[in-house]
C-alpha positions in Angstrom: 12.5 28.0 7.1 8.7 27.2 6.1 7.4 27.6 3.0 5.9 31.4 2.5 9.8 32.0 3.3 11.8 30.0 1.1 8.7 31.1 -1.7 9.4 34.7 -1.3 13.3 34.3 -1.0 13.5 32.6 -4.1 11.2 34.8 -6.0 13.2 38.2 -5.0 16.3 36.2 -6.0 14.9 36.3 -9.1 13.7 39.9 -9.0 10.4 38.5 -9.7 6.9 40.9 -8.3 4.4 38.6 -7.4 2.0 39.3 -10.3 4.8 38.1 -12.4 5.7 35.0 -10.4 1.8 34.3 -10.4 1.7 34.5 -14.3 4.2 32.3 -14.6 3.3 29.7 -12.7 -0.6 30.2 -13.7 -2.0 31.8 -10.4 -3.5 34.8 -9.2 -1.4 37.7 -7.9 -3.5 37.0 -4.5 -2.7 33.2 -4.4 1.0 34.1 -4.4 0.3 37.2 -1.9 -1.5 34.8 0.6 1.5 31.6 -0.1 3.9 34.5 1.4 1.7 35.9 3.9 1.3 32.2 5.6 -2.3 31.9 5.3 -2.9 29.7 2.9 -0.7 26.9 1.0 -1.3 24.8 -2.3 -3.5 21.9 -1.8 -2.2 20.4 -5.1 1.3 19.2 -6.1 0.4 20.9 -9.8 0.4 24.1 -8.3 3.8 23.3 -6.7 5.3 22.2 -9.6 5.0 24.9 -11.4 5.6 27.7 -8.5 8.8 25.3 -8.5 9.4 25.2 -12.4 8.8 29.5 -12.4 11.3 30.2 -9.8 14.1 27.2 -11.0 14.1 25.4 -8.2 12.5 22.1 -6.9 9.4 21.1 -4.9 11.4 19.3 -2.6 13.4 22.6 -1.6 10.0 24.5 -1.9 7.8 22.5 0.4 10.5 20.8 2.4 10.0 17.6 4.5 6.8 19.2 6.6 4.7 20.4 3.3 5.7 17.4 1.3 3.5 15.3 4.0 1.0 17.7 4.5 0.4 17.4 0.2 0.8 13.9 0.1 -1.8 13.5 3.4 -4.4 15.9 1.8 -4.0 14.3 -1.8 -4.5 11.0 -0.9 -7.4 11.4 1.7 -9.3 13.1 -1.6 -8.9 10.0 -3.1 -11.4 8.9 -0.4 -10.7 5.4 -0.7 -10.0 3.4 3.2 -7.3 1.5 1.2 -5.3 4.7 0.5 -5.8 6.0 4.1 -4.7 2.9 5.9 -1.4 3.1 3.2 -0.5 6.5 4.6 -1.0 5.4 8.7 0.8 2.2 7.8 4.1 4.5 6.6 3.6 6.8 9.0 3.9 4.1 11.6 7.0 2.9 9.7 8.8 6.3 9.9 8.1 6.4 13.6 8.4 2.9 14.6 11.8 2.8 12.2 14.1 5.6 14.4 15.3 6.9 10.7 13.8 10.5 12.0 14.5 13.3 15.3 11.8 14.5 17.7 11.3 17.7 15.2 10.8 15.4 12.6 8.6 13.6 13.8 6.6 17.0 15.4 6.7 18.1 11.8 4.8 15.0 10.6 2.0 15.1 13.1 1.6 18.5 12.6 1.3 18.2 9.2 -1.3 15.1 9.7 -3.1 17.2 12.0 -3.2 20.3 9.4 -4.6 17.6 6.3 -7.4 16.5 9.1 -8.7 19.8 9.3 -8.7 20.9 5.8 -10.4 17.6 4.6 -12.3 18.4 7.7 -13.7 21.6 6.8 -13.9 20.7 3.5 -16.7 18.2 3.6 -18.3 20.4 6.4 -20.7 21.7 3.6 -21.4 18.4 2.4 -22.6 17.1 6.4 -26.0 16.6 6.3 -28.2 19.1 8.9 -29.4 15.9 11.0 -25.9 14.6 11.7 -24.0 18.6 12.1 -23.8 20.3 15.4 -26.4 22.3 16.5 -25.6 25.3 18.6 
């Protein structure tokens, strides 16, 4: 189960619309609409936590193992810092190098690496300066 589904299930277990789940967890009623739909996800642990805290359950269970990379990848490559990066590749290595975690697990991760590339990729695309940015 990914994440839009285990958002939506636990909201209609709670009879919640979206525009009420959004108020209570400080969103818009199109944040919440596009979480379900699949095309887009939280960037930020806050906004977890409180989609979490408004539908009485826990982020863990929320974002399950997959999302809880892909937040912890994107947050700490916003740090910027080479330090922080080299942290994150060094227990990355450790899960896979460590035989704690299946093939799907270990799918999950690199797809979850590969999805926190391309959002701090595209990202910082606006900040690329014209010189150094493709020309087509």
């Amino acid at each position: 189960m990914e994440f839009k589904e285990r958002l939506k299930s636990c909201r209609k277990a709670l009879g919640l619309s979206q525009e009420e789940l959004a108020k209570k967890a400080g969103v818009t009623g199109r944040t919440i609409q596009n979480y379900e739909l699949g095309t887009r996800k939280p960037q930020h642990m806050e906004i977890v936590s409180k989609l979490a805290s408004a539908l009485d359950t826990t982020v863990e269970y929320l974002l399950g193992n997959d999302g809880m990379l892909v937040i912890s990848a994107y947050e700490r490559a916003g740090s910027g810092s080479a330090k922080d990066i080299n942290a994150l590749v060094s227990e990355i290595s450790g899960l896979f190098a460590g035989g704690e975690i299946d093939e799907d697990e270990k799918d999950g991760i690199m797809a979850a690496l590969n999805q926190a590339y391309w959002l701090a990729k595209e990202k910082n695309k606006k900040f690329t300066p014209k010189k150094f940015s493709d020309k087509k």
